[in-house]
C-alpha positions as a LaTeX table, in Angstrom:
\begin{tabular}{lrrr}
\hline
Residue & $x$ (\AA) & $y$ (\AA) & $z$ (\AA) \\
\hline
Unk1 & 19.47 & 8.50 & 29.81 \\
Unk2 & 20.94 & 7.56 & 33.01 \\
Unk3 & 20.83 & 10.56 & 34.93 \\
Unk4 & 17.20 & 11.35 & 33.80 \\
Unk5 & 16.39 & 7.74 & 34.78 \\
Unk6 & 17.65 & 8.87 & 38.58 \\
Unk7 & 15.22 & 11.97 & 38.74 \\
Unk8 & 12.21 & 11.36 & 36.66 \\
Unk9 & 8.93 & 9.68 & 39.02 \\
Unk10 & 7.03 & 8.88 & 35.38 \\
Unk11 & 7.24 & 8.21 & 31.84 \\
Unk12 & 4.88 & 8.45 & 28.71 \\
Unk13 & 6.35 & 7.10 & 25.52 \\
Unk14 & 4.42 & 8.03 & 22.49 \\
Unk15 & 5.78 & 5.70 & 20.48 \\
Unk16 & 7.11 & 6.43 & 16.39 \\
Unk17 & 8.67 & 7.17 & 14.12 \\
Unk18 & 5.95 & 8.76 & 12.05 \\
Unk19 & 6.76 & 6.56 & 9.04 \\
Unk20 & 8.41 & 3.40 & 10.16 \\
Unk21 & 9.47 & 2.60 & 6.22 \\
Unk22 & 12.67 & 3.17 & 7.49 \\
Unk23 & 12.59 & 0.67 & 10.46 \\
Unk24 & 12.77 & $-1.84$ & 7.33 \\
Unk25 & 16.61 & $-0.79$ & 6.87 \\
Unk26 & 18.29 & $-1.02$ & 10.88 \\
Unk27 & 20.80 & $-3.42$ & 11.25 \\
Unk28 & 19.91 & $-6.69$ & 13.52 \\
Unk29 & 23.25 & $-5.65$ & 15.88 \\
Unk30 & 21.64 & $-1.73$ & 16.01 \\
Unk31 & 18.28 & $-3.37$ & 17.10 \\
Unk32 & 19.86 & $-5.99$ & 20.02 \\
Unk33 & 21.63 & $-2.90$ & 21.48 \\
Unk34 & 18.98 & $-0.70$ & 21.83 \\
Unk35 & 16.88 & $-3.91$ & 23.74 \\
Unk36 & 20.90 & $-4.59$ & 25.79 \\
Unk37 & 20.80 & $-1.19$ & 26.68 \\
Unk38 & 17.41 & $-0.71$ & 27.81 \\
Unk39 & 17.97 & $-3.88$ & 29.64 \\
Unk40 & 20.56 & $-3.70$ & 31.49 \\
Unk41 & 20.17 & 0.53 & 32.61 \\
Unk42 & 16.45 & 1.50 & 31.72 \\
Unk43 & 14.19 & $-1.06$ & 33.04 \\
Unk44 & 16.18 & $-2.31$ & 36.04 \\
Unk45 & 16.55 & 1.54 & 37.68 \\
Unk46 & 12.47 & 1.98 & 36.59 \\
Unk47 & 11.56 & $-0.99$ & 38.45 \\
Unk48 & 13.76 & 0.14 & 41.52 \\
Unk49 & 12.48 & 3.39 & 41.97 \\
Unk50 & 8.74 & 2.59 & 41.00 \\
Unk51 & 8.45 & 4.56 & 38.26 \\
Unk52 & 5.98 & 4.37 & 36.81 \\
Unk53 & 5.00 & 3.96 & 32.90 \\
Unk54 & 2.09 & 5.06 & 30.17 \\
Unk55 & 2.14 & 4.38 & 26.79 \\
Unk56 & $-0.08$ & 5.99 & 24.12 \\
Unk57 & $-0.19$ & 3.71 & 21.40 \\
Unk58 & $-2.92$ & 6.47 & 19.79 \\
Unk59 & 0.66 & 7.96 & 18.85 \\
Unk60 & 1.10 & 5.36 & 16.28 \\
Unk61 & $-1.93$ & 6.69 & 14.39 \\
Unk62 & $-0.35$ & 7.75 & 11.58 \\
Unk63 & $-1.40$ & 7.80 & 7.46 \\
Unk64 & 2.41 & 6.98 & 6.82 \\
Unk65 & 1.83 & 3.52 & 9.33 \\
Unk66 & $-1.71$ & 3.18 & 7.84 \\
Unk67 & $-0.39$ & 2.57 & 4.45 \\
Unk68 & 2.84 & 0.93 & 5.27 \\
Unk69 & 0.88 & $-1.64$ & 7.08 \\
Unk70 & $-2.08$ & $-1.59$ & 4.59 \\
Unk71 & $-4.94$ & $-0.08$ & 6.73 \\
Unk72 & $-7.46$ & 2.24 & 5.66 \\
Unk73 & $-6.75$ & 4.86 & 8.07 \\
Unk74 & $-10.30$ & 6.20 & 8.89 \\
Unk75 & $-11.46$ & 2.61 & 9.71 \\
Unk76 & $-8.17$ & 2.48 & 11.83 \\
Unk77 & $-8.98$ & 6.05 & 13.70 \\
Unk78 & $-12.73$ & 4.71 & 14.35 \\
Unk79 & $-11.57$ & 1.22 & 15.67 \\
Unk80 & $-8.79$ & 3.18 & 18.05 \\
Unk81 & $-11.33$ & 5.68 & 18.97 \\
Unk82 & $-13.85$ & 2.84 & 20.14 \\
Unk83 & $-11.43$ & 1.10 & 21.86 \\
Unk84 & $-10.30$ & 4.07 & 24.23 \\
Unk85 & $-14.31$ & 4.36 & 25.22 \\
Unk86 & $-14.10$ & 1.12 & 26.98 \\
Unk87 & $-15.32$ & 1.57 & 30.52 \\
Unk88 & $-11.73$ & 1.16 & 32.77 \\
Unk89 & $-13.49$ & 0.34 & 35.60 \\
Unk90 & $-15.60$ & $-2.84$ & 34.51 \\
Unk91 & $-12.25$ & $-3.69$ & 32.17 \\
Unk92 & $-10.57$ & $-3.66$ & 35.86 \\
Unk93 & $-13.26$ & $-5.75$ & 37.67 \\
Unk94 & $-12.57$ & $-8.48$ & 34.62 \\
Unk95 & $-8.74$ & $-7.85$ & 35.04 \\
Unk96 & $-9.02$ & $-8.83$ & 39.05 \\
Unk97 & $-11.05$ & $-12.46$ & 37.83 \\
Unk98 & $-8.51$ & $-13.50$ & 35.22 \\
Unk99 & $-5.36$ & $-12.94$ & 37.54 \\
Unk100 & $-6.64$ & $-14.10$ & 40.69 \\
Unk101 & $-6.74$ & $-17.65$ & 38.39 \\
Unk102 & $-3.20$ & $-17.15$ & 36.91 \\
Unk103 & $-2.25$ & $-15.70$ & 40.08 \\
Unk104 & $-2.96$ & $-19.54$ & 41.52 \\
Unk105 & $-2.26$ & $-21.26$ & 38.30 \\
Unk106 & $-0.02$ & $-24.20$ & 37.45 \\
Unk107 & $-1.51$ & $-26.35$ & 34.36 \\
Unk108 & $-1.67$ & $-23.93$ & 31.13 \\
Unk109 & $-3.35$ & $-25.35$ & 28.11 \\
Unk110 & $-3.38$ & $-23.65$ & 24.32 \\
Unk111 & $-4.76$ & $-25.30$ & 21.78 \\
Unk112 & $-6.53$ & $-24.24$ & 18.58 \\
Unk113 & $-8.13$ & $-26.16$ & 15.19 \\
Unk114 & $-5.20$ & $-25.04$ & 13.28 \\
Unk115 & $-3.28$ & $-27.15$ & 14.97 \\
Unk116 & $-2.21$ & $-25.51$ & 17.79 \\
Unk117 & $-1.27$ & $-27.37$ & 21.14 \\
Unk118 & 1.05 & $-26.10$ & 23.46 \\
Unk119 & 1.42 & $-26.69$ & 27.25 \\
Unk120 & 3.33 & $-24.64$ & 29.52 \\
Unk121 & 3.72 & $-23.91$ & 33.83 \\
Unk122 & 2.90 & $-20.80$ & 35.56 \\
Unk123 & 4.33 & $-20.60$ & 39.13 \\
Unk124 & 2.97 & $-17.96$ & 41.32 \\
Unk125 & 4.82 & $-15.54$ & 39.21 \\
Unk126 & 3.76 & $-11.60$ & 39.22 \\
Unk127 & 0.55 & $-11.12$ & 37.52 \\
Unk128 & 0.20 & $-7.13$ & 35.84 \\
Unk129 & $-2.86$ & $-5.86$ & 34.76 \\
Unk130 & $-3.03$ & $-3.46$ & 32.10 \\
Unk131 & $-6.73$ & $-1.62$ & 33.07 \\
Unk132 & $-5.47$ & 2.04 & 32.14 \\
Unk133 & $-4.85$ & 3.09 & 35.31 \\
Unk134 & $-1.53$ & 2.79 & 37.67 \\
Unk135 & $-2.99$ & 2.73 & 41.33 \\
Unk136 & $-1.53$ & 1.94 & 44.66 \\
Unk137 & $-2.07$ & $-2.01$ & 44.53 \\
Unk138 & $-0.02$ & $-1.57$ & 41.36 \\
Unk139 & 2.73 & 0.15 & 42.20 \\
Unk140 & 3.13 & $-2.37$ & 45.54 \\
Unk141 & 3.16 & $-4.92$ & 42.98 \\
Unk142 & 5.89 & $-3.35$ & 40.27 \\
Unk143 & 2.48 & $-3.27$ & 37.65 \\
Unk144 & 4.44 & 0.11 & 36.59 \\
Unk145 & 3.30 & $-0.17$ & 33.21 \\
Unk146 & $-0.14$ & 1.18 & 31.66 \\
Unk147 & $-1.21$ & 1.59 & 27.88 \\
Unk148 & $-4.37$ & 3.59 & 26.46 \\
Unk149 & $-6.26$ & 2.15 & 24.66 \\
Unk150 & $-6.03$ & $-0.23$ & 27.59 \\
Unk151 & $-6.68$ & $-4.03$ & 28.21 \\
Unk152 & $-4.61$ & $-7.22$ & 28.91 \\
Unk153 & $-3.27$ & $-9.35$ & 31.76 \\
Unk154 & 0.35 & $-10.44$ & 31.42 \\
Unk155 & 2.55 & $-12.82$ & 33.64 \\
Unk156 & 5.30 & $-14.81$ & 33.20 \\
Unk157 & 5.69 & $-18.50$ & 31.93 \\
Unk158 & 7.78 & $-21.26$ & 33.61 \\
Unk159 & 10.62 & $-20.61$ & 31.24 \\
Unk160 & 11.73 & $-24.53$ & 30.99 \\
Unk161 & 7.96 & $-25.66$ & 30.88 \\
Unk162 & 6.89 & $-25.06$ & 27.20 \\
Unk163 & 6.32 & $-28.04$ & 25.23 \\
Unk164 & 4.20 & $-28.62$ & 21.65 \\
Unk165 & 3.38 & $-26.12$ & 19.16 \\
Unk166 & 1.59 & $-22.76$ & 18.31 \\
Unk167 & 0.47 & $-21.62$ & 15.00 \\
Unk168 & $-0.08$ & $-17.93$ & 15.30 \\
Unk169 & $-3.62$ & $-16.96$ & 13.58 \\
Unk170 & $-3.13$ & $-12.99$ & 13.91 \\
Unk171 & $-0.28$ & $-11.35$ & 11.86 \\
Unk172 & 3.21 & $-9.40$ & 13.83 \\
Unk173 & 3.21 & $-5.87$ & 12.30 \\
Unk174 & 6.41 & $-4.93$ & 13.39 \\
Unk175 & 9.80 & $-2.60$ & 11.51 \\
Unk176 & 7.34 & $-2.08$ & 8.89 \\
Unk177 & 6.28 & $-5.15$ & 7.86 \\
Unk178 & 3.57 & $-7.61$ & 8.08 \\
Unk179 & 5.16 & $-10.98$ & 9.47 \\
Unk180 & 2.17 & $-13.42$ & 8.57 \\
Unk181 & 1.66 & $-17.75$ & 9.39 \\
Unk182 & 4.31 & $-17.32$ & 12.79 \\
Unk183 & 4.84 & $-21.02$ & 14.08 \\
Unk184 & 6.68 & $-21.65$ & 17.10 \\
Unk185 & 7.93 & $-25.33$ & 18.69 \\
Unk186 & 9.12 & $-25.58$ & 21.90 \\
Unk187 & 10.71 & $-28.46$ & 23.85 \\
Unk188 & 10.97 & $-28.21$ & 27.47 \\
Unk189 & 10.61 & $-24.45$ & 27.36 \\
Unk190 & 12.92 & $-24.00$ & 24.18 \\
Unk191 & 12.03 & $-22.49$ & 21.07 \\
Unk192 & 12.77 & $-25.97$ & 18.15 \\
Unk193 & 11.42 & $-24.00$ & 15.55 \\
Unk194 & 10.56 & $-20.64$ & 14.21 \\
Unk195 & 8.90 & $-20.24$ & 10.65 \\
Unk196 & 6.80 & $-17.76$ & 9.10 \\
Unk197 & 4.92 & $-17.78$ & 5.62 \\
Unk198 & 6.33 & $-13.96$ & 4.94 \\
Unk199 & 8.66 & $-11.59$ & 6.27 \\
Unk200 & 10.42 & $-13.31$ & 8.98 \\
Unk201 & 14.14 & $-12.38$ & 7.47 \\
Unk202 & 13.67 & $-9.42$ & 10.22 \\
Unk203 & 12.97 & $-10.84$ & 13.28 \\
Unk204 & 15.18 & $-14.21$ & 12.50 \\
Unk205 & 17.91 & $-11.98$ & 11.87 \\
Unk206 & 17.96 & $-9.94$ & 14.77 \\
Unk207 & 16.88 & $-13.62$ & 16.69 \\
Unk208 & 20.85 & $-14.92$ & 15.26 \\
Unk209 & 22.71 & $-11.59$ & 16.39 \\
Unk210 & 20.83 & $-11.82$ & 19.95 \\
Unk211 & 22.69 & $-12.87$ & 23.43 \\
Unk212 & 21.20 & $-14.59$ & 26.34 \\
Unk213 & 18.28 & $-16.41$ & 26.68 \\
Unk214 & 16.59 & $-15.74$ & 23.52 \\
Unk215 & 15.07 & $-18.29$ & 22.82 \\
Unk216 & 13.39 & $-18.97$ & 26.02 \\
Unk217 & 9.65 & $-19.17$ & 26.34 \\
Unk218 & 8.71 & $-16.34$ & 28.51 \\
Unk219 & 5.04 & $-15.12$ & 29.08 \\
Unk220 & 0.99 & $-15.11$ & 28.44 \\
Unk221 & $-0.91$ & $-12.27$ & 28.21 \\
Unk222 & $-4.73$ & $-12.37$ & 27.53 \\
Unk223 & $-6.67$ & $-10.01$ & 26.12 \\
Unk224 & $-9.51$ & $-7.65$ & 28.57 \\
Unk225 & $-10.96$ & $-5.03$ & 26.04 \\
Unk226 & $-13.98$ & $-6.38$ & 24.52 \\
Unk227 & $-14.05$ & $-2.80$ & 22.15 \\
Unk228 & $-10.75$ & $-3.49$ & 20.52 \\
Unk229 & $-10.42$ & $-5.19$ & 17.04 \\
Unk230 & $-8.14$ & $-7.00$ & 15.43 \\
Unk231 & $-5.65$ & $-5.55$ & 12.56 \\
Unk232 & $-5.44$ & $-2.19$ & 13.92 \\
Unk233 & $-1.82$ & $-2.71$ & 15.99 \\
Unk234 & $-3.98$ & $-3.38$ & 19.06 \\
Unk235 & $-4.50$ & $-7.13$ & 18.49 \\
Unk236 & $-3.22$ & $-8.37$ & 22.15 \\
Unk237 & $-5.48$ & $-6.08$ & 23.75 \\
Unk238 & $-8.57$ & $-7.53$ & 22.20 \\
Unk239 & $-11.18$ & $-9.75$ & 24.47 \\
Unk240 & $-9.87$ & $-13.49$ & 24.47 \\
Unk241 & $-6.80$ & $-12.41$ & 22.49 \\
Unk242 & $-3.89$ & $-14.26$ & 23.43 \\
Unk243 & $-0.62$ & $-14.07$ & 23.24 \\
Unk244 & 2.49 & $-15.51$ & 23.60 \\
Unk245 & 6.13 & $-14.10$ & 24.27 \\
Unk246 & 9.85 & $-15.60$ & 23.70 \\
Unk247 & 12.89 & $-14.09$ & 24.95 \\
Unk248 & 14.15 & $-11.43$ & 27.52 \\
Unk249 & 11.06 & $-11.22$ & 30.61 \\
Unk250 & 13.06 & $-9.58$ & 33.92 \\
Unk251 & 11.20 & $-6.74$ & 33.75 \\
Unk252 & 8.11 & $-8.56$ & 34.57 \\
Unk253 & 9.25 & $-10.61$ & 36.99 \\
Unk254 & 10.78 & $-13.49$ & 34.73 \\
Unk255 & 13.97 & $-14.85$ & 34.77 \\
Unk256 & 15.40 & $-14.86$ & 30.95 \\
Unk257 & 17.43 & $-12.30$ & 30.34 \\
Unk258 & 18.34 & $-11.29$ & 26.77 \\
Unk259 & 18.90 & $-8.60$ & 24.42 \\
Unk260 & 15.78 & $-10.01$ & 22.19 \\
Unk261 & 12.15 & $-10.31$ & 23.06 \\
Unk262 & 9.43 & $-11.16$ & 19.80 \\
Unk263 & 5.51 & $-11.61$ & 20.78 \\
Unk264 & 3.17 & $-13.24$ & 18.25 \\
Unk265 & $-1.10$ & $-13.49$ & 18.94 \\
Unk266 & $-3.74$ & $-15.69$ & 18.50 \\
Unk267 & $-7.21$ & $-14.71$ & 18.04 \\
Unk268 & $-8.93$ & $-17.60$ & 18.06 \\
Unk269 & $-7.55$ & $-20.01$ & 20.77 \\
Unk270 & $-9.02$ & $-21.92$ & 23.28 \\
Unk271 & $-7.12$ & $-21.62$ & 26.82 \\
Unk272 & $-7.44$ & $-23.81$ & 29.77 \\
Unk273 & $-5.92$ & $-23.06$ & 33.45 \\
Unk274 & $-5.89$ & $-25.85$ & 35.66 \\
Unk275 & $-8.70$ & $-27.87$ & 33.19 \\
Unk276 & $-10.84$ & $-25.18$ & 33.45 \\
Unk277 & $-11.41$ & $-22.97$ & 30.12 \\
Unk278 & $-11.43$ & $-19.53$ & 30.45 \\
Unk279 & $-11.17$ & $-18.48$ & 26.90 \\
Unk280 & $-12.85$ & $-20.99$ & 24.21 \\
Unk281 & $-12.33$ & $-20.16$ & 20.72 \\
Unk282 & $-11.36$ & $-16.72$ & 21.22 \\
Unk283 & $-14.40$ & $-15.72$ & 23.59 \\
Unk284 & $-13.57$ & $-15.01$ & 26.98 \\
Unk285 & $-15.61$ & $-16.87$ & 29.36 \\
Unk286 & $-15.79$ & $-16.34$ & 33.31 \\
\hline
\end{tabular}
């Protein structure tokens, strides 16, 4: 891995397996050093050398993940298809708006009628839009990564700033499972609590076996492609989606550094930079 890391100048991952049944039997330790490894000599030499990234999460479009993850795979295949015919450019006009704010942002605000409040500090940090496309401005910035179907604006959180609660409305489908009712507490940036109504042995497990700064608050993304739908493995790309991350964030420009990284989404939050309200019950407004 290392020495093709010193002479490739791009990457695509296409993402797998086919089936990802099995994903329900690796060991929490096999997981953590796959993320230390990637960590420490992947991402680090990437981001060195500008290299840059594209992921095809169309890959994933399987029958065997369909019906693992109980989708009907035609509707899945329509909603994936729909989602790629978003027009890049205007998706990148809307991408520019929302990070110029976050790119000036201090005050975060989540909240949401299940109960959600959480506040949390951005700082000037690296903004990285996801449009589709990886152009000059990007790669002076270290925005190396792109994914089609395209659509989100990520940046990194204040990583002692995170106080109150979240109560994910949007399931995780992750090592073939469905992890459903996520609830996360922080206290000055650290994660209190972490519950789930199903399936969270998975991700709690490989939490325990994790080093560093796992459970660290670590960044926002939001949500640009107003073609995307929810269920279909594409939730954090969906207008007014956001989402929240915990754990390792040095490759985009954080500073927690761990072998563990979990992401849960909201679809239905309202979000407030600064006092102003940019997304208000899941509807992106600018």
């Amino acid at each position: 891995m290392r020495d093709v890391t010193e002479t490739e100048t791009a990457t695509i991952n296409m993402f797998g397996p086919k089936n990802p049944e099995g994903l329900k039997m690796l060991s929490p330790s096999k997981l953590n050093a796959w993320g230390e490894g990637e960590r420490k000599s992947h991402y680090p030499k990437n981001i060195e050398r500008g290299i840059r990234n594209v992921g095809l999460p169309l890959a994933l479009l399987t029958r065997e993940r369909a019906k693992v993850y109980g989708l009907k795979f035609e509707s899945w295949k329509k909603a994936m298809s729909n989602a790629l015919g978003m027009d890049l450019k205007k998706m990148a006009k809307k991408g520019r708006e929302v990070a110029a704010m976050l790119e000036k942002a201090r005050e975060v605000h989540l909240t949401a009628a299940n109960g959600t409040d959480l506040t949390f500090e951005l700082n000037r940090r690296p903004v990285h839009v996801d449009d589709g496309i990886i152009d000059k401005e990007d790669l002076a910035k270290k925005s190396l990564d792109a994914q089609l179907p395209a659509g989100s604006v990520l940046t990194t959180i204040v990583e002692n700033s995170g106080n109150g609660k979240v109560y994910f409305d949007r399931p995780l489908q992750t090592m073939g499972l469905n992890v459903t009712g996520i609830e996360w507490k922080f206290k000055d940036g650290k994660l209190t609590i972490m519950k789930a109504t199903k399936n969270l042995e998975p991700i709690s497990k490989q939490f325990e076996k994790a080093s560093g700064d796992k459970d660290k608050i670590s960044f926002l993304q939001i949500g640009l492609n107003p073609k995307a739908e929810y269920r279909y493995l594409m939730d954090y790309i969906v207008e007014g989606a956001v989402q929240i991350g915990i754990g390792d964030n040095e490759y985009i420009g954080g500073k927690n550094s761990s072998s563990f990284g979990s992401v849960a989404t909201m679809g239905n939050a309202t979000l407030d930079i600064d006092g102003r309200t940019i997304i208000k019950k899941g509807q992106l407004s600018l």
